[in-house]
mmCIF file as gemmi writes it, N, C-alpha and C atoms, coordinates in Angstrom:
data_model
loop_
_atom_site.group_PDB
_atom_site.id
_atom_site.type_symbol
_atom_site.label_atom_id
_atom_site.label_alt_id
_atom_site.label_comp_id
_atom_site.label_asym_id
_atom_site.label_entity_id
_atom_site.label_seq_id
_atom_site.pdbx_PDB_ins_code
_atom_site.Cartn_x
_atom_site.Cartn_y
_atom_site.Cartn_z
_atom_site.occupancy
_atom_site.B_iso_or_equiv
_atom_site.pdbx_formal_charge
_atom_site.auth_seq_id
_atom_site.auth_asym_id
_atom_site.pdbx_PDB_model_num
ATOM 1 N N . UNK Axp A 1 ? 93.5 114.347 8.543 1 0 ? 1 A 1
ATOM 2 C CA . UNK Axp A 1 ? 93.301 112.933 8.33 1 0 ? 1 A 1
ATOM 3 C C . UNK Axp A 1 ? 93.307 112.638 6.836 1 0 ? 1 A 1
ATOM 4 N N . UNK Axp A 2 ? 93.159 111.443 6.11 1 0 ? 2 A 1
ATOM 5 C CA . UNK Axp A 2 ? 93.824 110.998 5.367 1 0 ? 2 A 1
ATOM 6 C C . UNK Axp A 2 ? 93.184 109.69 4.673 1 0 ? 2 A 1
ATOM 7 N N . UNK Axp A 3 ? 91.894 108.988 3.866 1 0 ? 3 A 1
ATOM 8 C CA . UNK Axp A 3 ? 91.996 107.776 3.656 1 0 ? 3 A 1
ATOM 9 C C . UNK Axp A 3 ? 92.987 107.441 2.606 1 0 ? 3 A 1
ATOM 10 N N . UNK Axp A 4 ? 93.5 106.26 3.172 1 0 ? 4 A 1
ATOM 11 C CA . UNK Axp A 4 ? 94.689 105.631 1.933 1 0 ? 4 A 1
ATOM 12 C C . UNK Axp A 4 ? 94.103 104.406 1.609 1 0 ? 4 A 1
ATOM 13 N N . UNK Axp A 5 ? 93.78 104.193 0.167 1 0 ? 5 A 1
ATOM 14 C CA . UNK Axp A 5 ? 93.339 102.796 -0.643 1 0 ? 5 A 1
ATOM 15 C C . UNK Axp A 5 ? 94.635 102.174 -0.363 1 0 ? 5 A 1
ATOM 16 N N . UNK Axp A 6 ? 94.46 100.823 0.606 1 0 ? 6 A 1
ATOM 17 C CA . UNK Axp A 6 ? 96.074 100.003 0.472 1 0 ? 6 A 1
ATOM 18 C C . UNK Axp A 6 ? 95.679 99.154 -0.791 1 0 ? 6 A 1
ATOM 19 N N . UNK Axp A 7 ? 94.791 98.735 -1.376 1 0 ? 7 A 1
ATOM 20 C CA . UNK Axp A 7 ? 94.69 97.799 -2.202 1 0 ? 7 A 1
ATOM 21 C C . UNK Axp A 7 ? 93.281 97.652 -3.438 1 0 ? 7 A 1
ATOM 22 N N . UNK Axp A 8 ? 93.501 97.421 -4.623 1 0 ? 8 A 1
ATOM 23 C CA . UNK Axp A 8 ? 92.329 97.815 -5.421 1 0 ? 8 A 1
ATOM 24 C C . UNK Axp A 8 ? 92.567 96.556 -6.485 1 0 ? 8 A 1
ATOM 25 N N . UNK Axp A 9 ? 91.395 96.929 -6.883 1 0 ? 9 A 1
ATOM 26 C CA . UNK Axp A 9 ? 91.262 95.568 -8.062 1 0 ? 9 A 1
ATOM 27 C C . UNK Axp A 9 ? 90.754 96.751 -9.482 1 0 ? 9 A 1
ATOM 28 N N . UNK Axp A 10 ? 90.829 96.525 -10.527 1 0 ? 10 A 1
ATOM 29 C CA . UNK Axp A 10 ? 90.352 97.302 -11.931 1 0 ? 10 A 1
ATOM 30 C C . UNK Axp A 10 ? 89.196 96.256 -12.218 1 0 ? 10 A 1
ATOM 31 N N . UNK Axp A 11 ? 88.442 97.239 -12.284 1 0 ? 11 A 1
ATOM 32 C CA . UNK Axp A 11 ? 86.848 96.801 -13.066 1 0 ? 11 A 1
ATOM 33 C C . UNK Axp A 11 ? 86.641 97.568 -14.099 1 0 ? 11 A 1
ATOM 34 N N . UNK Axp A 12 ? 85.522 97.523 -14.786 1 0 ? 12 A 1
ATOM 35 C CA . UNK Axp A 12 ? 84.888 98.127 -16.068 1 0 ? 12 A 1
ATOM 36 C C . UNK Axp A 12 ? 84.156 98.897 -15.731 1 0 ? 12 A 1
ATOM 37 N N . UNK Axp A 13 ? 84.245 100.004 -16.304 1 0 ? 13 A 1
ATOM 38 C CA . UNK Axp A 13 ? 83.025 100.774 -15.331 1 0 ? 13 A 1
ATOM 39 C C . UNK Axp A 13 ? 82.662 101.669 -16.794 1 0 ? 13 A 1
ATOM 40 N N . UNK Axp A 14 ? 81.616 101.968 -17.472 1 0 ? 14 A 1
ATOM 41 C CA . UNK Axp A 14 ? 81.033 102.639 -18.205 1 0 ? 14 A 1
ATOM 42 C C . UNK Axp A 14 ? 82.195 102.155 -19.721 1 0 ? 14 A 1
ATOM 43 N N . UNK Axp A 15 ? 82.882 100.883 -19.832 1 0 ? 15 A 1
ATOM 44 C CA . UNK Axp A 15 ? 84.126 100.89 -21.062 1 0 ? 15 A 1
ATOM 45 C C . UNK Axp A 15 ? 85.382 100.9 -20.766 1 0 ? 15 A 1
ATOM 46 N N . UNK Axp A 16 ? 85.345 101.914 -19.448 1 0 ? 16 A 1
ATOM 47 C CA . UNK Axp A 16 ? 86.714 102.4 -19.345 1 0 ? 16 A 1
ATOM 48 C C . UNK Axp A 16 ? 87.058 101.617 -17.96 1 0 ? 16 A 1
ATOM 49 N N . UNK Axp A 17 ? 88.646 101.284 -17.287 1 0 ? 17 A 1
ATOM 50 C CA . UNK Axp A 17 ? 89.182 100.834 -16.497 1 0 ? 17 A 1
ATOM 51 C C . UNK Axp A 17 ? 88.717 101.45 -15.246 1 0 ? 17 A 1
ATOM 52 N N . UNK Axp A 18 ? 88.654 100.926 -14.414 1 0 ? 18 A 1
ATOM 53 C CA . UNK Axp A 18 ? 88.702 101.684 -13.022 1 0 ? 18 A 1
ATOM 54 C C . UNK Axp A 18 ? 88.908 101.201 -11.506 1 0 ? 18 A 1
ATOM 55 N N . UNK Axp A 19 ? 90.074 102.044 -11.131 1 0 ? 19 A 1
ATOM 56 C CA . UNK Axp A 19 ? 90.633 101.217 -9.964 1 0 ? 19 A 1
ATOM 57 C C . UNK Axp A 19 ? 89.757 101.469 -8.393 1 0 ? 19 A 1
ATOM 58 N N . UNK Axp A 20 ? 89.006 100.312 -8.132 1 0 ? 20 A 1
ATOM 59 C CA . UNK Axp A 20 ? 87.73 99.937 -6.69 1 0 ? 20 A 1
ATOM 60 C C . UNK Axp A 20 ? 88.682 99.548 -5.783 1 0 ? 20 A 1
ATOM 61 N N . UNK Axp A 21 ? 88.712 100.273 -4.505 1 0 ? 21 A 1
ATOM 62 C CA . UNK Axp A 21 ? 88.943 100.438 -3.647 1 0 ? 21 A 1
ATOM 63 C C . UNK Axp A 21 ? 88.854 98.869 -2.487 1 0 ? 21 A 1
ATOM 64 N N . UNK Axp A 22 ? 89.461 97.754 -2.172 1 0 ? 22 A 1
ATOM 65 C CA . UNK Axp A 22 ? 88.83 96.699 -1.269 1 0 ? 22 A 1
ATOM 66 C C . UNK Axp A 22 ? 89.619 97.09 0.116 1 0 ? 22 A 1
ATOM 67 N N . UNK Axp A 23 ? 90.328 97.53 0.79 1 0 ? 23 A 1
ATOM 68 C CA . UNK Axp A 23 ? 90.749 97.904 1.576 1 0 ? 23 A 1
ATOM 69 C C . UNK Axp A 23 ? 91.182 98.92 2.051 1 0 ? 23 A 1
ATOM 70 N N . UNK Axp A 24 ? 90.99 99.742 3.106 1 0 ? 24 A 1
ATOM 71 C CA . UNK Axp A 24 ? 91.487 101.171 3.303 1 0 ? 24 A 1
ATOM 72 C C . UNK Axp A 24 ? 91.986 101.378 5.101 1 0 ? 24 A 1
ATOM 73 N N . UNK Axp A 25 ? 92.343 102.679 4.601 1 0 ? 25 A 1
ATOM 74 C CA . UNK Axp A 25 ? 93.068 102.987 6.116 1 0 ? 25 A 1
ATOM 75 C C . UNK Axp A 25 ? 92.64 104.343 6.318 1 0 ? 25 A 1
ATOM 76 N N . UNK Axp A 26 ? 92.232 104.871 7.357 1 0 ? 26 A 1
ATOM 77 C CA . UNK Axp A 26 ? 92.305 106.077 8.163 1 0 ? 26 A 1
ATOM 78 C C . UNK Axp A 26 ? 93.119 106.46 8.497 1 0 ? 26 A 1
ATOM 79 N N . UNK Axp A 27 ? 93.896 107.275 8.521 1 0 ? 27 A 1
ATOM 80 C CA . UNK Axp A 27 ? 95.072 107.81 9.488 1 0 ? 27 A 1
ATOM 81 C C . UNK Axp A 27 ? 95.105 109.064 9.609 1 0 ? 27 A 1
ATOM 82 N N . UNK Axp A 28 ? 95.969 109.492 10.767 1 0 ? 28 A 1
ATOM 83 C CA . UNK Axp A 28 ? 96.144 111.119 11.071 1 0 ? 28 A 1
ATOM 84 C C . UNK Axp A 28 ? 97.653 111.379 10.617 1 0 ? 28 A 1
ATOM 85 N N . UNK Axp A 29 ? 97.29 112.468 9.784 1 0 ? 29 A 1
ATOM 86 C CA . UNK Axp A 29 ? 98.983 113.015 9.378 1 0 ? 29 A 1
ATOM 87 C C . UNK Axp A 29 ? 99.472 113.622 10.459 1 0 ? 29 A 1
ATOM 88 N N . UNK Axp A 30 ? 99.022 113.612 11.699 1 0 ? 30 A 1
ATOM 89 C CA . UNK Axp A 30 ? 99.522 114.81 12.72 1 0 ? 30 A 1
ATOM 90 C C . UNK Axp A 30 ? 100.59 114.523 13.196 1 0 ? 30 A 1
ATOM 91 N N . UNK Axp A 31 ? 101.235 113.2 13.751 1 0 ? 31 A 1
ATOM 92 C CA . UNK Axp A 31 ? 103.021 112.809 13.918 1 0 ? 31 A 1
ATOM 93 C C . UNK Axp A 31 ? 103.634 112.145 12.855 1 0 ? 31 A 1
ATOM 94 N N . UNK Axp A 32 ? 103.098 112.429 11.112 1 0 ? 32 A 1
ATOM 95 C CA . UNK Axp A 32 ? 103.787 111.516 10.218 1 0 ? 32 A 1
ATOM 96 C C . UNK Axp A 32 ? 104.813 112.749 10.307 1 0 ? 32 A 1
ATOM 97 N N . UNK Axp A 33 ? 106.317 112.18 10.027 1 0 ? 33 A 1
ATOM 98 C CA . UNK Axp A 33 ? 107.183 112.724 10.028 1 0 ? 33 A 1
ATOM 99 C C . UNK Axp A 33 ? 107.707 112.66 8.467 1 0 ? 33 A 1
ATOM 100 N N . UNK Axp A 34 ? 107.552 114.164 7.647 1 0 ? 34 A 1
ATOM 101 C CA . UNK Axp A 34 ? 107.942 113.826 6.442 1 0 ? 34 A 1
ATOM 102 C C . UNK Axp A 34 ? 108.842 114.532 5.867 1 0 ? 34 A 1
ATOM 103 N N . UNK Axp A 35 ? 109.528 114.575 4.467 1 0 ? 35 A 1
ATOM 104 C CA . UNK Axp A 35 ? 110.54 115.536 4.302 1 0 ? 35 A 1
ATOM 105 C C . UNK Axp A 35 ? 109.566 116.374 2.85 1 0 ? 35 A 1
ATOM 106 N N . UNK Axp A 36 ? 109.706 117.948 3.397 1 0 ? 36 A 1
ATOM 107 C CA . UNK Axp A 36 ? 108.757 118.382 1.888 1 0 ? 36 A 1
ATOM 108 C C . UNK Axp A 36 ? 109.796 118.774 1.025 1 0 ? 36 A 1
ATOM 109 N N . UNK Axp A 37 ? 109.786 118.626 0.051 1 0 ? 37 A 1
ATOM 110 C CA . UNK Axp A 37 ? 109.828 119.275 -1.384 1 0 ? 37 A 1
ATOM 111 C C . UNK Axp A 37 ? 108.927 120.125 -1.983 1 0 ? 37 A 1
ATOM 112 N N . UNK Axp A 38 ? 109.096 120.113 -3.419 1 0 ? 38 A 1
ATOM 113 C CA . UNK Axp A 38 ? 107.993 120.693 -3.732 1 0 ? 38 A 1
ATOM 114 C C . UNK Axp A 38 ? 106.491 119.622 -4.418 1 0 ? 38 A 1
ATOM 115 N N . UNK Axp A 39 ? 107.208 118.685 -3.677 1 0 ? 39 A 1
ATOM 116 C CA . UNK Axp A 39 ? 106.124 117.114 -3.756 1 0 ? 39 A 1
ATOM 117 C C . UNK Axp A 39 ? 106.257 116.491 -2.654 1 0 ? 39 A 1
ATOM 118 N N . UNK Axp A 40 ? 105.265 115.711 -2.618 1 0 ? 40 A 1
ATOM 119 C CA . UNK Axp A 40 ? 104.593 115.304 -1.508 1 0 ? 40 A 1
ATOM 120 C C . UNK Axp A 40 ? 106.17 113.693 -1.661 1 0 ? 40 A 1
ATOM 121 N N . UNK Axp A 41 ? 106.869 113.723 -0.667 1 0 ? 41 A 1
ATOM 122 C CA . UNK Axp A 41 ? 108.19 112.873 -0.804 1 0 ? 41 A 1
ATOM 123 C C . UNK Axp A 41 ? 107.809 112.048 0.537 1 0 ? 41 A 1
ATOM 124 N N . UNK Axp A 42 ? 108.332 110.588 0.421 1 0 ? 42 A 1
ATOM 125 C CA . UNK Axp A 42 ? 108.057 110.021 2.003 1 0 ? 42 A 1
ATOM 126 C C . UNK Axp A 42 ? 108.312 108.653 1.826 1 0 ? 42 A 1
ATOM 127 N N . UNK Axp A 43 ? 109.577 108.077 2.393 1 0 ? 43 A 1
ATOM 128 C CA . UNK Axp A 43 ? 109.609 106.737 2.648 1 0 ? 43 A 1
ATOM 129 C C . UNK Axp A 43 ? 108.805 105.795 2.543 1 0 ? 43 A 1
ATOM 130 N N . UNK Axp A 44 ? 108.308 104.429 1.988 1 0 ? 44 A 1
ATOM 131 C CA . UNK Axp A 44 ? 107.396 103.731 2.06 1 0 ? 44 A 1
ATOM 132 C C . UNK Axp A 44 ? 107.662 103.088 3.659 1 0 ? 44 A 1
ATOM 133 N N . UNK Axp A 45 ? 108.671 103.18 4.071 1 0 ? 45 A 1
ATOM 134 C CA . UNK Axp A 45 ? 109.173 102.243 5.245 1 0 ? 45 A 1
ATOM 135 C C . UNK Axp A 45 ? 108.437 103.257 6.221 1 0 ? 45 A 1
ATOM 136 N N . UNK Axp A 46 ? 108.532 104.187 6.283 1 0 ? 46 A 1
ATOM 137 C CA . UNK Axp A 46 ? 108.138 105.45 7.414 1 0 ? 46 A 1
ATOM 138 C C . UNK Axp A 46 ? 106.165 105.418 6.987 1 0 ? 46 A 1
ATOM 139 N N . UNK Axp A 47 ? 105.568 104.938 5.736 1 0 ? 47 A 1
ATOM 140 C CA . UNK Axp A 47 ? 104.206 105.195 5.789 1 0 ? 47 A 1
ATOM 141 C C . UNK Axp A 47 ? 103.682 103.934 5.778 1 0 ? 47 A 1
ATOM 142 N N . UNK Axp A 48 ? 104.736 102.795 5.73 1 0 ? 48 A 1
ATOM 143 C CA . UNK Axp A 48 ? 104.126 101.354 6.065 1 0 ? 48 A 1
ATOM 144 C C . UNK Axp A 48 ? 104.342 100.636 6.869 1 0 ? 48 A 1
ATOM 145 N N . UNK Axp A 49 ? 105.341 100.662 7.479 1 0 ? 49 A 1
ATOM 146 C CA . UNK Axp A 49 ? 105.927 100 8.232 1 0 ? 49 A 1
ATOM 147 C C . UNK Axp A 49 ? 105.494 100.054 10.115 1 0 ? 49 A 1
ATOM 148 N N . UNK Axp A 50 ? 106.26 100.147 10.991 1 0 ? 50 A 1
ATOM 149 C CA . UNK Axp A 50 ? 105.784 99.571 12.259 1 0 ? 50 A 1
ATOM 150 C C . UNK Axp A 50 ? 105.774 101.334 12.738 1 0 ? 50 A 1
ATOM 151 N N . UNK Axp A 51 ? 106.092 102.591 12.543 1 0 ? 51 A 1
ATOM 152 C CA . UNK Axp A 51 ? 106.529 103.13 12.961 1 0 ? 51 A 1
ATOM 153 C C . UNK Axp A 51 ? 104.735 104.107 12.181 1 0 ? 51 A 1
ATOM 154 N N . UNK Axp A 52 ? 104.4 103.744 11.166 1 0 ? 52 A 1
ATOM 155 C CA . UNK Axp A 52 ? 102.918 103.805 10.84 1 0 ? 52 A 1
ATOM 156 C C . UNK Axp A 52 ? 101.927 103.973 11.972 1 0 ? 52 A 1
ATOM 157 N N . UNK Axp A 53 ? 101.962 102.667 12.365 1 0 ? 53 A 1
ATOM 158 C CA . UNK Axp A 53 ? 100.906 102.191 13.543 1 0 ? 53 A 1
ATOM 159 C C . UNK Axp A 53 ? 100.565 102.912 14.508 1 0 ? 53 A 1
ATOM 160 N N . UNK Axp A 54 ? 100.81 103.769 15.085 1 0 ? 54 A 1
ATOM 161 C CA . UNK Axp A 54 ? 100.719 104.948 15.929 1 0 ? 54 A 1
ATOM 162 C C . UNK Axp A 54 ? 99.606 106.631 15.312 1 0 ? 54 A 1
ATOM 163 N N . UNK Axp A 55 ? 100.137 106.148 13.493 1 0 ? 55 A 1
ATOM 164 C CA . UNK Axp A 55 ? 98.858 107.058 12.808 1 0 ? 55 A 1
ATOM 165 C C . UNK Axp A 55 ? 97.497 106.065 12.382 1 0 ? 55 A 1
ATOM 166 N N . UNK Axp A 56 ? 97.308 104.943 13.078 1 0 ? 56 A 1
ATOM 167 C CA . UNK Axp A 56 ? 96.387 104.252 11.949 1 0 ? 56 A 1
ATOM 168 C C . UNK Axp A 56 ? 95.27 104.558 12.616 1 0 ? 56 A 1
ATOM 169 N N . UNK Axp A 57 ? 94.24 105.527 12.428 1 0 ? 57 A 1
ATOM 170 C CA . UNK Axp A 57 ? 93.134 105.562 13.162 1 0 ? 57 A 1
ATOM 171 C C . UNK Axp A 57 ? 92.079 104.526 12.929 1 0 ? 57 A 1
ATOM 172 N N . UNK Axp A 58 ? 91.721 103.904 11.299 1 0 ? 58 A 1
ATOM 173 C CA . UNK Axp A 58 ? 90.89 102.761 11.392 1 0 ? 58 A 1
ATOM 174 C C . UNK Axp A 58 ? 91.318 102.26 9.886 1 0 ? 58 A 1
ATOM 175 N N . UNK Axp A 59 ? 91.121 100.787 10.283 1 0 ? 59 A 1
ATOM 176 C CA . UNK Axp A 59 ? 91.329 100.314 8.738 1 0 ? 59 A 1
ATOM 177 C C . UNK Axp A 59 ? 90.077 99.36 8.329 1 0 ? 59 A 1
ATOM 178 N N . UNK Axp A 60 ? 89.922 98.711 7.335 1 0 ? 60 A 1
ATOM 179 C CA . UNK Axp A 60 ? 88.721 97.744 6.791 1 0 ? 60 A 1
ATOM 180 C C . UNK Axp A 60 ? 88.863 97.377 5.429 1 0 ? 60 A 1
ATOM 181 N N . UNK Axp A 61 ? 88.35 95.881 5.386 1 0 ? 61 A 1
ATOM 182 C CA . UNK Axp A 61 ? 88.179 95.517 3.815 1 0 ? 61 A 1
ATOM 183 C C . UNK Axp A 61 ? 87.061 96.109 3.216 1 0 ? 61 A 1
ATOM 184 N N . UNK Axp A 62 ? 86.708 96.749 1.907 1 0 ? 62 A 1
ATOM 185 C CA . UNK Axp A 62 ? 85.533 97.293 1.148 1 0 ? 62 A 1
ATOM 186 C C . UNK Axp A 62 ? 84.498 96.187 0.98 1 0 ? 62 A 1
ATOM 187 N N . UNK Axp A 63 ? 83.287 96.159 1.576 1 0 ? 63 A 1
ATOM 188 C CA . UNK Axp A 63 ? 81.69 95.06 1.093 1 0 ? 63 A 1
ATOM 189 C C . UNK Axp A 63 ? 81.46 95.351 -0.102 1 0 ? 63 A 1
């Protein structure tokens, strides 16, 4: 499994920038279908799109 930040805002945090988390996703890598390299390589269409939805175990906005 997997959380993915879909979306963040930059705050200040001790001076320095820092990217806070307002939305996230759960998912299971177990039927993402990917191509390896020697990096982690993968369609945005294949990890966002409709074909996603089948890994999304839970999603939510950050309180």
């Amino acid at each position: 499994m997997m959380i993915w930040p879909v979306s963040s805002l930059v705050k200040q945090r001790k001076g320095k920038p820092a990217f806070v988390p307002v939305h996230w996703k759960l998912m299971t890598l177990q039927d993402l279908m990917v191509d390896l390299k020697h990096e982690f390589n993968q369609h945005n269409r294949n990890m966002y799109g409709s074909g996603a939805a089948k890994a999304l175990i839970a999603e939510a906005d950050v309180k």
